[in-house]
Structure formats: structure tokens, C-alpha cells
HTML snippet that shows the backbone in 3Dmol.js (N, CA, C, O; Angstrom):
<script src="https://3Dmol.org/build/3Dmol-min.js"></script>
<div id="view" style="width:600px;height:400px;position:relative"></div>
<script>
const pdb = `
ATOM      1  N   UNK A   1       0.847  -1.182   0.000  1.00  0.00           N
ATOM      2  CA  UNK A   1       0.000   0.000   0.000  1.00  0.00           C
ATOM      3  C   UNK A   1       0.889   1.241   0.000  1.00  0.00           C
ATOM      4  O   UNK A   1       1.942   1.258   0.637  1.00  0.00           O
ATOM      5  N   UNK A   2       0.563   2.030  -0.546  1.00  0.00           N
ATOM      6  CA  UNK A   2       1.502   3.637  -1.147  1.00  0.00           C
ATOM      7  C   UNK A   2       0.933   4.168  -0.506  1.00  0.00           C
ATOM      8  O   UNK A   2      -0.287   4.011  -0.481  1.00  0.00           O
ATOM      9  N   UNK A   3       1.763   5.297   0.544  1.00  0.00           N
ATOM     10  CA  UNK A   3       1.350   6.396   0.834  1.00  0.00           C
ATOM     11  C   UNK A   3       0.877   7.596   0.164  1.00  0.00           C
ATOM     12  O   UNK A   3       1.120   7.572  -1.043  1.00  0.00           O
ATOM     13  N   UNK A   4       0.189   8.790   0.630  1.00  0.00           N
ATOM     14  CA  UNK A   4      -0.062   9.850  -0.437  1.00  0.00           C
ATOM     15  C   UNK A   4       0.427  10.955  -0.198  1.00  0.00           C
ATOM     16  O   UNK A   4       0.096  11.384   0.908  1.00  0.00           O
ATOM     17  N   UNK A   5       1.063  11.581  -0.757  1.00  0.00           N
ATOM     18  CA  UNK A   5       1.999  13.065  -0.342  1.00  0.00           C
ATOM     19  C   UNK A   5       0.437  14.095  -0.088  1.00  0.00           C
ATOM     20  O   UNK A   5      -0.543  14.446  -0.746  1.00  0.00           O
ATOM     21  N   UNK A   6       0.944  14.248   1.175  1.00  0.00           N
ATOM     22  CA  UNK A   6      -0.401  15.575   1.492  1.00  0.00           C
ATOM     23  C   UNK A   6      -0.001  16.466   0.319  1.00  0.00           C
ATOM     24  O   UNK A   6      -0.969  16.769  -0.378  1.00  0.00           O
ATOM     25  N   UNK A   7       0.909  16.854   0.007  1.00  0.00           N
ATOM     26  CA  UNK A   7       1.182  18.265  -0.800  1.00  0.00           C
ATOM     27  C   UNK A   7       0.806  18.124  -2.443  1.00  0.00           C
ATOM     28  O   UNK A   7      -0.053  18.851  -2.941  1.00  0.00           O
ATOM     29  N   UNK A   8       1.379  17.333  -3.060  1.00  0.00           N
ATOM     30  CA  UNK A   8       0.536  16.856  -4.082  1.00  0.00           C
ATOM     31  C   UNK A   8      -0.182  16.037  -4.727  1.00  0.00           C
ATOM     32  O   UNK A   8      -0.447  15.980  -5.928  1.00  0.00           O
ATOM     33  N   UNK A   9      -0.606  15.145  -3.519  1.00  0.00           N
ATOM     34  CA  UNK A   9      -1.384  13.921  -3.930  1.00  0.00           C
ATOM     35  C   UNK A   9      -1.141  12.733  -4.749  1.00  0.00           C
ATOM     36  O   UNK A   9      -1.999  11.960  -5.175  1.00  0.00           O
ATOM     37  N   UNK A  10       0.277  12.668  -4.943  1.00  0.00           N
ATOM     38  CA  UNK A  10       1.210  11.536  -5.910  1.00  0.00           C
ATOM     39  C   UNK A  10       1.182  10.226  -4.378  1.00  0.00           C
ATOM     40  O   UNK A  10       1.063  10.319  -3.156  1.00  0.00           O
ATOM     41  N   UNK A  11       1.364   9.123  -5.360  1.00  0.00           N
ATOM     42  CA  UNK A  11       1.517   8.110  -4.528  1.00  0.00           C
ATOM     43  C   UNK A  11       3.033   8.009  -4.009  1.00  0.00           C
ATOM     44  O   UNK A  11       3.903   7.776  -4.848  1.00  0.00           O
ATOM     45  N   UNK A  12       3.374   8.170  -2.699  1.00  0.00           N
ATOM     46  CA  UNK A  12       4.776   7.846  -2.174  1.00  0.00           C
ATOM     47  C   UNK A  12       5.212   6.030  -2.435  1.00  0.00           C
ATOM     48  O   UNK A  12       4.476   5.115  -2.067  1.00  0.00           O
ATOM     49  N   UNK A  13       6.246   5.880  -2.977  1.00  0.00           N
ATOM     50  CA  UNK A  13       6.695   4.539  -3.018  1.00  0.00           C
ATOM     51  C   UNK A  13       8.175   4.324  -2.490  1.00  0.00           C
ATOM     52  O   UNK A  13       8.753   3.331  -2.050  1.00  0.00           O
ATOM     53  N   UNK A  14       8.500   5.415  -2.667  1.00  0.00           N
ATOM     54  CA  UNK A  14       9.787   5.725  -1.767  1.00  0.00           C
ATOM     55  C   UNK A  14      10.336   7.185  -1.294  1.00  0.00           C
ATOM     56  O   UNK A  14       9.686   8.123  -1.757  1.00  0.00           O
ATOM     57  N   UNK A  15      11.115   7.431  -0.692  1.00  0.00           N
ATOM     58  CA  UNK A  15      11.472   8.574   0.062  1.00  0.00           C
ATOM     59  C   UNK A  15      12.541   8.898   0.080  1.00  0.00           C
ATOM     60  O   UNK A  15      13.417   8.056   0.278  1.00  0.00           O
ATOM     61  N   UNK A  16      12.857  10.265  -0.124  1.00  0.00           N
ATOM     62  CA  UNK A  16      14.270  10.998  -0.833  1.00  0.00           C
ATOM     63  C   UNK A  16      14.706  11.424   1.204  1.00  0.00           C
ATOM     64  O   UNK A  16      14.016  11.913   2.099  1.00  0.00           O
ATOM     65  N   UNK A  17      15.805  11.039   1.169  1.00  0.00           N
ATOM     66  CA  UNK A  17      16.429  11.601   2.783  1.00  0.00           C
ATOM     67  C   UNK A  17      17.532  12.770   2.483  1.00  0.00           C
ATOM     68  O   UNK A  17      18.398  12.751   1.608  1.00  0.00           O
ATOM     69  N   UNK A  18      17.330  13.552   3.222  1.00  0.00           N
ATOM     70  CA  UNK A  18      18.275  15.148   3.196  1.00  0.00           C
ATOM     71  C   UNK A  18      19.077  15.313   4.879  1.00  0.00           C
ATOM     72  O   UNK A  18      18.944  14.532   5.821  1.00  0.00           O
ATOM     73  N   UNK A  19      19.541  16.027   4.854  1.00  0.00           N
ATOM     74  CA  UNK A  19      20.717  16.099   6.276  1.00  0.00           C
ATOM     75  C   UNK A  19      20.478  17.580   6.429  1.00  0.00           C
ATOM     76  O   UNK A  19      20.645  18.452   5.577  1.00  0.00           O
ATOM     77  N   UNK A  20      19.845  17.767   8.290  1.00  0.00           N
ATOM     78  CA  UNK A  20      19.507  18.848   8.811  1.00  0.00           C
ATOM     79  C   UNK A  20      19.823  18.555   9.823  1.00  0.00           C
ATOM     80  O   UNK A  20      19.826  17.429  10.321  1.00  0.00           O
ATOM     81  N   UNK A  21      20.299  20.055  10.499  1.00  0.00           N
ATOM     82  CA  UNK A  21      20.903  19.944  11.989  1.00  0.00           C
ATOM     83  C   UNK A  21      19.212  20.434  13.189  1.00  0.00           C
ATOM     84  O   UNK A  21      18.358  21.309  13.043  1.00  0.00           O
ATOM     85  N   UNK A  22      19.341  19.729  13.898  1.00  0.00           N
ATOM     86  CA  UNK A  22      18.160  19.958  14.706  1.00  0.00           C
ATOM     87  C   UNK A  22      18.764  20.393  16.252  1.00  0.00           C
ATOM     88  O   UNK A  22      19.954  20.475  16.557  1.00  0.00           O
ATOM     89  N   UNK A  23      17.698  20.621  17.045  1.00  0.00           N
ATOM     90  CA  UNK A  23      18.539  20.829  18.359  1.00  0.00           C
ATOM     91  C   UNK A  23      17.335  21.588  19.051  1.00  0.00           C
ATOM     92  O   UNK A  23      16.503  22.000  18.243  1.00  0.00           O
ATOM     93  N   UNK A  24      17.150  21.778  19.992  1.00  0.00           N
ATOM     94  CA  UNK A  24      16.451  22.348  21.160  1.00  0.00           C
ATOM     95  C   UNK A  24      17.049  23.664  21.682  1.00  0.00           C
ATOM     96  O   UNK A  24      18.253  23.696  21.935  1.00  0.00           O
ATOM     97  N   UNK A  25      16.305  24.717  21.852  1.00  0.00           N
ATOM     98  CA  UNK A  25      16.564  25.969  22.653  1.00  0.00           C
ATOM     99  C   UNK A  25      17.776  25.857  23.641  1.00  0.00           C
ATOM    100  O   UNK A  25      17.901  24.882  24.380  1.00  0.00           O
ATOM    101  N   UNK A  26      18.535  26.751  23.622  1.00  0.00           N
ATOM    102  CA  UNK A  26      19.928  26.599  24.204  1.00  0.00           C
ATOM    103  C   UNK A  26      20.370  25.666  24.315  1.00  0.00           C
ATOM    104  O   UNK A  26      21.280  25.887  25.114  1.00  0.00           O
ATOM    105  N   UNK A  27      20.398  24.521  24.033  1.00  0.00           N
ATOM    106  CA  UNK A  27      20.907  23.151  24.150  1.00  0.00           C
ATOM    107  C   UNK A  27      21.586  22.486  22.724  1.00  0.00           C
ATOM    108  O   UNK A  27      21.845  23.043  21.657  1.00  0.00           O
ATOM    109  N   UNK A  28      21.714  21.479  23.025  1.00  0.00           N
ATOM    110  CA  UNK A  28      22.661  20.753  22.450  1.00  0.00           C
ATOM    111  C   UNK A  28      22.085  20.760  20.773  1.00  0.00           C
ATOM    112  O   UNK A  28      20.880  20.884  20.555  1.00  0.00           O
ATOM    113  N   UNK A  29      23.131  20.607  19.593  1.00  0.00           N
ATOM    114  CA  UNK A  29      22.243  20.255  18.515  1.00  0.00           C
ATOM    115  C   UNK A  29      22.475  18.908  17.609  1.00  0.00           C
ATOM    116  O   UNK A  29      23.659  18.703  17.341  1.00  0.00           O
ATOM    117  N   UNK A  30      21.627  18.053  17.146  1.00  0.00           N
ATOM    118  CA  UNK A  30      21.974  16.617  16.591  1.00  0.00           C
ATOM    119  C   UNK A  30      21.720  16.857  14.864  1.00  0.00           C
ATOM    120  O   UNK A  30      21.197  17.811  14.290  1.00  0.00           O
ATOM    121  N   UNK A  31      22.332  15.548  14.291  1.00  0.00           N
ATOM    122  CA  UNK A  31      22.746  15.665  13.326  1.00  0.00           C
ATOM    123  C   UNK A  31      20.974  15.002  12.731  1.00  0.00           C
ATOM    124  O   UNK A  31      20.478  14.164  13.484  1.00  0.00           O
ATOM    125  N   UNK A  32      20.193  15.372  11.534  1.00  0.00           N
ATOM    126  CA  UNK A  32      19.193  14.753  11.281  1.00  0.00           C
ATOM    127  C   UNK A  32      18.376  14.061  10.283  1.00  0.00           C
ATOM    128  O   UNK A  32      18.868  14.560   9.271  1.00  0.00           O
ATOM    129  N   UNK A  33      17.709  13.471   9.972  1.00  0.00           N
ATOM    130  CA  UNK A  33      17.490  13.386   8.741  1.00  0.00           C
ATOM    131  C   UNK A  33      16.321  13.717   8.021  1.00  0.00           C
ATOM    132  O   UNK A  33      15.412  13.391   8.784  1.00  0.00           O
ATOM    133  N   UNK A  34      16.042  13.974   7.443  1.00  0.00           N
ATOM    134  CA  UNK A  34      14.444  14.622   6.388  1.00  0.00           C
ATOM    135  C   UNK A  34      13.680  13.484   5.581  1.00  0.00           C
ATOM    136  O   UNK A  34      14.414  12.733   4.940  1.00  0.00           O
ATOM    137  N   UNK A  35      12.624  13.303   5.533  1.00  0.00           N
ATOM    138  CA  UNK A  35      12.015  12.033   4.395  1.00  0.00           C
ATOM    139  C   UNK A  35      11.161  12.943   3.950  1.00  0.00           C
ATOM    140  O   UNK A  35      10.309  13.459   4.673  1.00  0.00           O
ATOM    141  N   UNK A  36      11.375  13.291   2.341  1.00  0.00           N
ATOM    142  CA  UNK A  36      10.819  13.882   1.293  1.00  0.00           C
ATOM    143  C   UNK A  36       9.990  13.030   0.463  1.00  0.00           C
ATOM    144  O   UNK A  36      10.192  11.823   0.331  1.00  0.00           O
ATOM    145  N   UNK A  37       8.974  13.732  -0.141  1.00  0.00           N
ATOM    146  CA  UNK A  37       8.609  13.197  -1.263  1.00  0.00           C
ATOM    147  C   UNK A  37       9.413  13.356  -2.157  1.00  0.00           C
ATOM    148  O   UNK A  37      10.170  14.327  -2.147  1.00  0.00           O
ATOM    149  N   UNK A  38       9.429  12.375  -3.192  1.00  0.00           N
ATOM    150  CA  UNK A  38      10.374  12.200  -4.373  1.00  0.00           C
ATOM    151  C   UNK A  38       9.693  13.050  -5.378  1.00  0.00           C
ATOM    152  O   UNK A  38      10.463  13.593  -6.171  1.00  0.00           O
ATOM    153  N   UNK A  39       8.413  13.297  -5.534  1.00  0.00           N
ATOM    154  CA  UNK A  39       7.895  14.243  -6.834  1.00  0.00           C
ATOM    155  C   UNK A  39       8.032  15.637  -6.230  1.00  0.00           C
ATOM    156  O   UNK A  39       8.655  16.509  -6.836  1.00  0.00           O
ATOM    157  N   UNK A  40       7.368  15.900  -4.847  1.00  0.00           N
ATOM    158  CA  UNK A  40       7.549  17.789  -4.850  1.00  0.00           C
ATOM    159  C   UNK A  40       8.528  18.120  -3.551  1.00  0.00           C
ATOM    160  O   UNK A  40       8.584  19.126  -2.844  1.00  0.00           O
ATOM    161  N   UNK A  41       9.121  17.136  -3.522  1.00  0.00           N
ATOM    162  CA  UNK A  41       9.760  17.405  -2.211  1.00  0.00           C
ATOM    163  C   UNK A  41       9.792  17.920  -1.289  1.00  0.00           C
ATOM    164  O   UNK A  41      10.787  18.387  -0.735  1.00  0.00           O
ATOM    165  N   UNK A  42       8.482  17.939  -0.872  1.00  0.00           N
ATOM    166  CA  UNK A  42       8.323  18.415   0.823  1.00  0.00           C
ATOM    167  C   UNK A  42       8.228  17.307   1.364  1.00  0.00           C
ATOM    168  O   UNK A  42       7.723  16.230   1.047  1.00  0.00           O
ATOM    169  N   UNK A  43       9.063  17.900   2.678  1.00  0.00           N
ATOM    170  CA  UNK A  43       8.905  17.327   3.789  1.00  0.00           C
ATOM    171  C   UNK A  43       8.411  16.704   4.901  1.00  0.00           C
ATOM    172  O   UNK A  43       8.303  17.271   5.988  1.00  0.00           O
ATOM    173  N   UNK A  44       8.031  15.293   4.639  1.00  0.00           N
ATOM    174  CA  UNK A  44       6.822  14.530   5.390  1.00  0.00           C
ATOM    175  C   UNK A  44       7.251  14.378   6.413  1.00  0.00           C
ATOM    176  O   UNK A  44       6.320  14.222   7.203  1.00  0.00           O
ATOM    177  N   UNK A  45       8.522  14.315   7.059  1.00  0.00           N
ATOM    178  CA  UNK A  45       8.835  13.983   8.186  1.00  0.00           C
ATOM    179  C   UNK A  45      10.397  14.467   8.381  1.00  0.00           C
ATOM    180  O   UNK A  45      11.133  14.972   7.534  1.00  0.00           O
ATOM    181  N   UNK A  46      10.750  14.074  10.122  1.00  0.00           N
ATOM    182  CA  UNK A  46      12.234  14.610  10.376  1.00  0.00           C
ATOM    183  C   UNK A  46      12.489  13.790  12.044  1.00  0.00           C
ATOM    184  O   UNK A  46      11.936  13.769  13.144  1.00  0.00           O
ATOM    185  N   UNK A  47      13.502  13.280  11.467  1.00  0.00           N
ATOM    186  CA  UNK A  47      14.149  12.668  13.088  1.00  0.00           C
ATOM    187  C   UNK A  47      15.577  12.583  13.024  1.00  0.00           C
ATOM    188  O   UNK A  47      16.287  12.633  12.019  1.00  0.00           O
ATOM    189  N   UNK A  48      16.023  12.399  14.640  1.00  0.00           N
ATOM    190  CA  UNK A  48      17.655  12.593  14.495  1.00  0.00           C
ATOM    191  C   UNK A  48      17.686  10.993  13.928  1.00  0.00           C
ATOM    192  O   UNK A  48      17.046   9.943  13.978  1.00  0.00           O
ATOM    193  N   UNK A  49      19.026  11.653  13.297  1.00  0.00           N
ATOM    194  CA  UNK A  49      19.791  10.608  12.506  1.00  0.00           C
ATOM    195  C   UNK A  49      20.444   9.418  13.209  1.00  0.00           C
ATOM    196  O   UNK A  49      21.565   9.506  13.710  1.00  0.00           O
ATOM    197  N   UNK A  50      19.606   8.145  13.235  1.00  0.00           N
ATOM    198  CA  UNK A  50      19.970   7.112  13.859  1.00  0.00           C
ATOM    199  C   UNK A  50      21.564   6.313  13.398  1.00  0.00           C
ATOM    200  O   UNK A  50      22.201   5.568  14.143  1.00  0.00           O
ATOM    201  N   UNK A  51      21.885   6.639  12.243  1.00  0.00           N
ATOM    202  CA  UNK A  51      23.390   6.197  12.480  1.00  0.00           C
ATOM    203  C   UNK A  51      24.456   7.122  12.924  1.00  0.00           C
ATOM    204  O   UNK A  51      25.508   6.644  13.348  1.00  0.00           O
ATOM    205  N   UNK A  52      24.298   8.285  12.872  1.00  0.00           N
ATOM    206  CA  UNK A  52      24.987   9.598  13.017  1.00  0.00           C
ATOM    207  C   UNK A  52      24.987   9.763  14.871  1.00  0.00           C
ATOM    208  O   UNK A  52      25.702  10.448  15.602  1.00  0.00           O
ATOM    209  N   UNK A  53      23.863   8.814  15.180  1.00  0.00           N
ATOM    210  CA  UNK A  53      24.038   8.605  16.783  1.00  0.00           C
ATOM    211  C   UNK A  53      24.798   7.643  17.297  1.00  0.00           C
ATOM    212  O   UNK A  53      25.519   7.679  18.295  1.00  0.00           O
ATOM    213  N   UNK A  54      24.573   6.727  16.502  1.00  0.00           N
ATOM    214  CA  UNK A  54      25.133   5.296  16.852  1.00  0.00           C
ATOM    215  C   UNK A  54      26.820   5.888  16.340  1.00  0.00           C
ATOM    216  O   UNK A  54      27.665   5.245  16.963  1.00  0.00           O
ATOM    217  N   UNK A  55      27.351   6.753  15.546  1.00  0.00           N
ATOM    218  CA  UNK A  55      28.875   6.861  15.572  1.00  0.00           C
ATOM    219  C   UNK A  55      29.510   7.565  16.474  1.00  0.00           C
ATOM    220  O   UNK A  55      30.665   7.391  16.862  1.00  0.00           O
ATOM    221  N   UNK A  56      28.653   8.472  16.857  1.00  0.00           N
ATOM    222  CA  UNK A  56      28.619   9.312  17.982  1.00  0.00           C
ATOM    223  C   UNK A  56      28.866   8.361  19.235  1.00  0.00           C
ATOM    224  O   UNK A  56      30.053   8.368  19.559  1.00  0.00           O
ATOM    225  N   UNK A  57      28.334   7.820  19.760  1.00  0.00           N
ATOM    226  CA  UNK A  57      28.200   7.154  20.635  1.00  0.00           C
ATOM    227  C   UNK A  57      29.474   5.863  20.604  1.00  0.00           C
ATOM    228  O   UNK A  57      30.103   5.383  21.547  1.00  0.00           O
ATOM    229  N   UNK A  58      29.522   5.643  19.554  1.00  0.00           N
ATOM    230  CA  UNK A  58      31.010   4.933  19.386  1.00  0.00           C
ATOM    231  C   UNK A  58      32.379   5.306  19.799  1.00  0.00           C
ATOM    232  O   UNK A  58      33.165   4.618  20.449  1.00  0.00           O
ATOM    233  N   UNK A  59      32.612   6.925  19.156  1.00  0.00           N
ATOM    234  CA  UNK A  59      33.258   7.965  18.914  1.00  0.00           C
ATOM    235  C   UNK A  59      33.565   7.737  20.390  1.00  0.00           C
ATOM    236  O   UNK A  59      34.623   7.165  20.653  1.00  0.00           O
ATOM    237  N   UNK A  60      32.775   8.111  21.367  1.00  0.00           N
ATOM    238  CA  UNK A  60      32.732   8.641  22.838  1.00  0.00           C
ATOM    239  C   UNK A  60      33.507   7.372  23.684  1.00  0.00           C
ATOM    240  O   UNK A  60      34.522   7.517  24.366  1.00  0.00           O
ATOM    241  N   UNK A  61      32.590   5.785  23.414  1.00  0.00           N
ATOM    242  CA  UNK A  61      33.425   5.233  24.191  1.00  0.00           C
ATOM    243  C   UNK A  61      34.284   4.734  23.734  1.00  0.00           C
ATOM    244  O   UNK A  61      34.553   3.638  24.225  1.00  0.00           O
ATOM    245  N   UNK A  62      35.286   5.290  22.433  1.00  0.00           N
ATOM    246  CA  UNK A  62      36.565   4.971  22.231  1.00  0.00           C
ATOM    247  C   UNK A  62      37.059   5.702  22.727  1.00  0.00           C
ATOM    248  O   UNK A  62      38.200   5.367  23.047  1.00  0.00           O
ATOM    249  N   UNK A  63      36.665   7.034  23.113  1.00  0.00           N
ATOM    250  CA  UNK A  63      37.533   8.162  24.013  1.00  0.00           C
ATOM    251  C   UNK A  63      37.871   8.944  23.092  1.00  0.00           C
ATOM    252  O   UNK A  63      39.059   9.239  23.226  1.00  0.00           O
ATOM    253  N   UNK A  64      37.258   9.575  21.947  1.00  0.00           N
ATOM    254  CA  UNK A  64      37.507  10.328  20.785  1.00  0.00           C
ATOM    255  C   UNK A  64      36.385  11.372  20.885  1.00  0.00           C
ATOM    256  O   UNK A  64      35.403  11.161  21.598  1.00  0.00           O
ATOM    257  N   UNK A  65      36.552  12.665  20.065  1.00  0.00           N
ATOM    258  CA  UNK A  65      34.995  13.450  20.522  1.00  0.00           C
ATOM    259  C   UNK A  65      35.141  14.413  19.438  1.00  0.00           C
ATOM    260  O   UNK A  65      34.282  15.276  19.259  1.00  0.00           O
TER     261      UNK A  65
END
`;
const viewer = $3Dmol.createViewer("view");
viewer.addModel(pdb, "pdb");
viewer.setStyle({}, {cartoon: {color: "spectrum"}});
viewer.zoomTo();
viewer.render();
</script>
């Protein structure tokens, strides 16, 4: 079953990913990722970047930063 892009009503079958920095009011900021539609490319969604955490988190307990 295909999703439907609210924005132009094309059937989603797959999803274009883009790299945005996110972060919270005075606080810290993470690395993120975007899931676009492939025909008008807006932006259906956004979460931090689950491998960009997981290297991070590597990074740290090798003692590297």
C-alpha cells in the first residue's frame, strides 16, 4: 500500500532523505534526517539521525569526541 503526499497527492513509493541539523533551545544540537517526497519534495517527516548517533556514541566510548 503507497502512501499519499499531502502536498501533491502523488503516490509515495519511496522517500528521498536530506541532512539537517536539529537541536532544542539553548541546548545541544543533533545531526538529522528529512524524508521527502520524491515528486515535490516536501517534507513529510524529520528525526535525528539514527546512524549519526550510533557513531557518535562509538566515537565517545573509544575516548575520541
Amino acid at each position: 500500500m503507497d502512501g499519499i503526499c499531502p502536498h501533491c497527492k502523488k503516490a509515495v513509493q519511496r522517500l528521498h532523505f536530506g541532512a539537517v541539523e536539529g537541536g532544542v533551545p539553548l541546548g545541544d544540537s543533533f545531526r538529522c534526517i528529512t524524508l521527502c517526497c520524491p515528486h515535490c519534495k516536501t517534507v513529510l517527516s524529520a528525526q535525528v539521525d539514527p546512524v549519526a548517533i550510533r557513531t557518535d556514541i562509538l566515537r565517545a566510548i573509544k575516548g575520541g569526541r
